[in-house]
C-alpha positions as CSV (number, residue, x, y, z in Angstrom):
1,X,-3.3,-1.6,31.9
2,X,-3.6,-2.5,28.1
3,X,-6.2,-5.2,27.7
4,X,-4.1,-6.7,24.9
5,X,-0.9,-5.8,25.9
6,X,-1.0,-7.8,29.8
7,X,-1.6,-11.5,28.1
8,X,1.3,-13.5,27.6
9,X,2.5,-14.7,24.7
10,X,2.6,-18.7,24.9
11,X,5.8,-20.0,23.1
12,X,5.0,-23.2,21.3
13,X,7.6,-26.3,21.1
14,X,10.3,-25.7,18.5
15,X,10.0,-22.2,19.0
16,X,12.7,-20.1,20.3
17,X,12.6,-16.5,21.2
18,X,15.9,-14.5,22.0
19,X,15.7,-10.3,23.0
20,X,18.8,-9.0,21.8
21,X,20.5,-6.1,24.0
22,X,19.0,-2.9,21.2
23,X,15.6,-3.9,22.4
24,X,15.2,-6.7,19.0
25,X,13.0,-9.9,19.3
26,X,14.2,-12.2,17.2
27,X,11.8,-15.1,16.8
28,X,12.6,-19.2,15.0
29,X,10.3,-21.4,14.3
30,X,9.8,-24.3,11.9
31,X,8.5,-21.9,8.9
32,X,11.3,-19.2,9.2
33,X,13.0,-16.4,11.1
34,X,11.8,-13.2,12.1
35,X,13.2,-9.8,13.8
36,X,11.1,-6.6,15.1
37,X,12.5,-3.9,16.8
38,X,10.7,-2.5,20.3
39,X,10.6,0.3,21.6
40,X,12.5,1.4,24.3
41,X,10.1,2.3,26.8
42,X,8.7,-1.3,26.8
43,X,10.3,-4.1,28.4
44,X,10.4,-7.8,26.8
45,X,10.5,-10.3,29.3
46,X,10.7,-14.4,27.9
47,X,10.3,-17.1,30.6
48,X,10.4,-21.1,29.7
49,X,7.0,-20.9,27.3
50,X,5.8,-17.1,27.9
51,X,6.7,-14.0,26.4
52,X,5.5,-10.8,28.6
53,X,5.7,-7.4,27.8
54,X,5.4,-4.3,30.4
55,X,5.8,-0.8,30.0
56,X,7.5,1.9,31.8
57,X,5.0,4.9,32.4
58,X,1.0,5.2,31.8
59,X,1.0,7.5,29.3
60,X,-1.4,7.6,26.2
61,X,1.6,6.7,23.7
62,X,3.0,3.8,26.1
63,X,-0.4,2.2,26.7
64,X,-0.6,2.4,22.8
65,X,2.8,1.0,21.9
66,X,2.1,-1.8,24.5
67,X,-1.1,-3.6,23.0
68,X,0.8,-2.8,19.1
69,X,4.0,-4.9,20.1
70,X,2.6,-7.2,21.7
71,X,0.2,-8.0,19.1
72,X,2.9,-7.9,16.6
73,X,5.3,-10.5,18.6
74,X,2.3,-12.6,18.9
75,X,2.1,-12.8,15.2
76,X,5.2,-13.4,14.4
77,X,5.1,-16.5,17.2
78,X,2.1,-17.6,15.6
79,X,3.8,-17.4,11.5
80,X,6.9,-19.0,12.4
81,X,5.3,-22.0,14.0
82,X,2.2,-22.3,11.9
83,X,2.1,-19.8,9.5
84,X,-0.4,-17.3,7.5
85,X,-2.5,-18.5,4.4
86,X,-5.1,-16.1,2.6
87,X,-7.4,-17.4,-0.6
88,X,-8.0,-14.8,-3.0
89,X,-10.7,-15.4,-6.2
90,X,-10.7,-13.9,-9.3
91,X,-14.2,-13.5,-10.7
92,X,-14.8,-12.6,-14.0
93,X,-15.5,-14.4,-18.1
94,X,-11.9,-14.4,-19.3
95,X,-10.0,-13.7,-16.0
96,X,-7.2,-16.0,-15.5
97,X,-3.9,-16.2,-13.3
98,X,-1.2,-18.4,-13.3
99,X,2.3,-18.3,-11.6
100,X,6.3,-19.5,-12.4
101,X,8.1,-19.8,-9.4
102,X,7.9,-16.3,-7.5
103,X,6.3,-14.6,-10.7
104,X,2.2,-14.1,-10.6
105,X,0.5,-13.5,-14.1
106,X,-2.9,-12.0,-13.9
107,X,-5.4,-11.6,-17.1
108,X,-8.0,-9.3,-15.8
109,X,-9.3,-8.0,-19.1
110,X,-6.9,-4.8,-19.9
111,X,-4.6,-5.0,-23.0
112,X,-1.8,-6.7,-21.7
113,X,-1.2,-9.5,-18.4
114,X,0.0,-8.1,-15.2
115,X,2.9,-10.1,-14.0
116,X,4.0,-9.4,-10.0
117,X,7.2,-10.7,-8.9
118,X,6.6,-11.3,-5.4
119,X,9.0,-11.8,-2.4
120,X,11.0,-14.7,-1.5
121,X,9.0,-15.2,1.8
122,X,5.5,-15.4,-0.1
123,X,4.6,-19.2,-1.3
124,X,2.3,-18.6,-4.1
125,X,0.2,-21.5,-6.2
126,X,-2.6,-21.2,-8.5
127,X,-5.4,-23.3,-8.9
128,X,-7.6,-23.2,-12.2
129,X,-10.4,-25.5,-12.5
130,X,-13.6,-26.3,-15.2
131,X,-16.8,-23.8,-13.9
132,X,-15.2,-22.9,-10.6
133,X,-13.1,-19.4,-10.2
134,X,-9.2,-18.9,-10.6
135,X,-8.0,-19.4,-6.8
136,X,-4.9,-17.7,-5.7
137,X,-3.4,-19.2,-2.9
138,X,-0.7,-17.1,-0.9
139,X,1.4,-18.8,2.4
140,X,3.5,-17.1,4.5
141,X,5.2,-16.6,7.8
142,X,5.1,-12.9,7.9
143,X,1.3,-11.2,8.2
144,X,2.3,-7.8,7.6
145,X,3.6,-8.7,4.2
146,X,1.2,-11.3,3.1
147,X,-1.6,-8.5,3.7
148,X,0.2,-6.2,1.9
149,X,1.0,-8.5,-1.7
150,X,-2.8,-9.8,-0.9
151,X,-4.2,-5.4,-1.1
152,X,-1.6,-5.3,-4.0
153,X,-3.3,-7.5,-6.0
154,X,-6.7,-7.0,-4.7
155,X,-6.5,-3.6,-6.2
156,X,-5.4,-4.1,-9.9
157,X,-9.2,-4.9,-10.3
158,X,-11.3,-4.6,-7.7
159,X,-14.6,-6.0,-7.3
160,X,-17.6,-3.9,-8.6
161,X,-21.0,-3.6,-7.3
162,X,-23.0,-4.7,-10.5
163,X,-21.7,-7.7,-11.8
164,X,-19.3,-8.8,-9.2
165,X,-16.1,-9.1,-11.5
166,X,-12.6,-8.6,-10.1
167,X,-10.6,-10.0,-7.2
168,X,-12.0,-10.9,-3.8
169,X,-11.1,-12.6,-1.1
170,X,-12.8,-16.0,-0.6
171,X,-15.9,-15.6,1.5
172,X,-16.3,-11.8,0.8
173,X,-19.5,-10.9,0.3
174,X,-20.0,-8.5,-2.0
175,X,-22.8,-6.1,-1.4
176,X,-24.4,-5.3,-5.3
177,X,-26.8,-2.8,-6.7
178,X,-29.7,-3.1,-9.0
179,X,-28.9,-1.5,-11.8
180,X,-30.8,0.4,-14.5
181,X,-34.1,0.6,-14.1
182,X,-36.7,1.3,-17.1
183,X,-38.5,4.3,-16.3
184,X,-42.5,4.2,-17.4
């Protein structure tokens, strides 16, 4: 049996889990509401504060599909009763972000600002302080989507091995090389 896929979920308080008749887990929680459809093969059982999954067969694909929606009801559990929160830095002389309600301006040294509307379910703030880096600060319930917006703007410039400019995650170490050497 799937390693991942045989640990129940634990259901926290104000949580409430529902498995609709099409095979949907629908998921509430203090920070929103979210859906995912399941396979078929794989069977959703919800007791009083567990959620187990088991499978049908023990073939490659099931095994597979097991572990994946599990993991993936487990997240949303855990972003609709606590949520997802990712820093991101921007590291560079001149670099600067700021946002207006759902719209993100970025000045990463091209000719003009890159302004990314992002989705109602992203909470975005800016922080800009005296000698420290431009902080971006992204909150939401769903993971999927906050690491995809997070890769989006990761790669409008991303961080290069000499000087270290660009936009990083905070905490990422960034591995650098020498540089030019003179040669005698």
């Amino acid at each position: 049996m799937s390693r991942i896929g045989k640990l129940p979920i634990t259901i926290p308080n104000g949580v409430k889990v529902a498995v609709r008749e099409d095979n949907t887990v629908v998921v509430k929680g203090p920070k929103g509401e979210m859906t995912q459809q399941v396979d078929p093969n794989i069977k959703v059982e919800v007791d009083k504060d567990a959620i187990t999954l088991k499978r049908s067969s023990d073939d490659k694909e099931q095994r597979a599909l097991h572990g994946l929606y599990r993991s993936l009801i487990n997240n949303m559990v855990v972003g609709v009763s606590e949520g997802f929160r990712k820093e991101l830095e921007v590291v560079g002389v001149g670099y600067r972000v700021s946002n207006t309600g759902q719209n993100l301006e970025l000045s990463l040294g091209y000719t003009h600002n890159i302004i990314m509307q992002l989705a109602p379910e992203i909470k975005v703030e800016t922080k800009m302080e005296r000698n420290k880096n431009p902080l971006i600060i992204l909150e939401s319930c769903d993971k999927q989507l906050l690491g995809q917006v997070c890769a989006k703007i990761r790669s409008f410039r991303k961080p290069e091995p000499y000087k270290g400019k660009g936009v990083r995650f905070v905490g990422e170490h960034i591995r650098r090389k020498s540089g030019k050497t003179t040669a005698k």
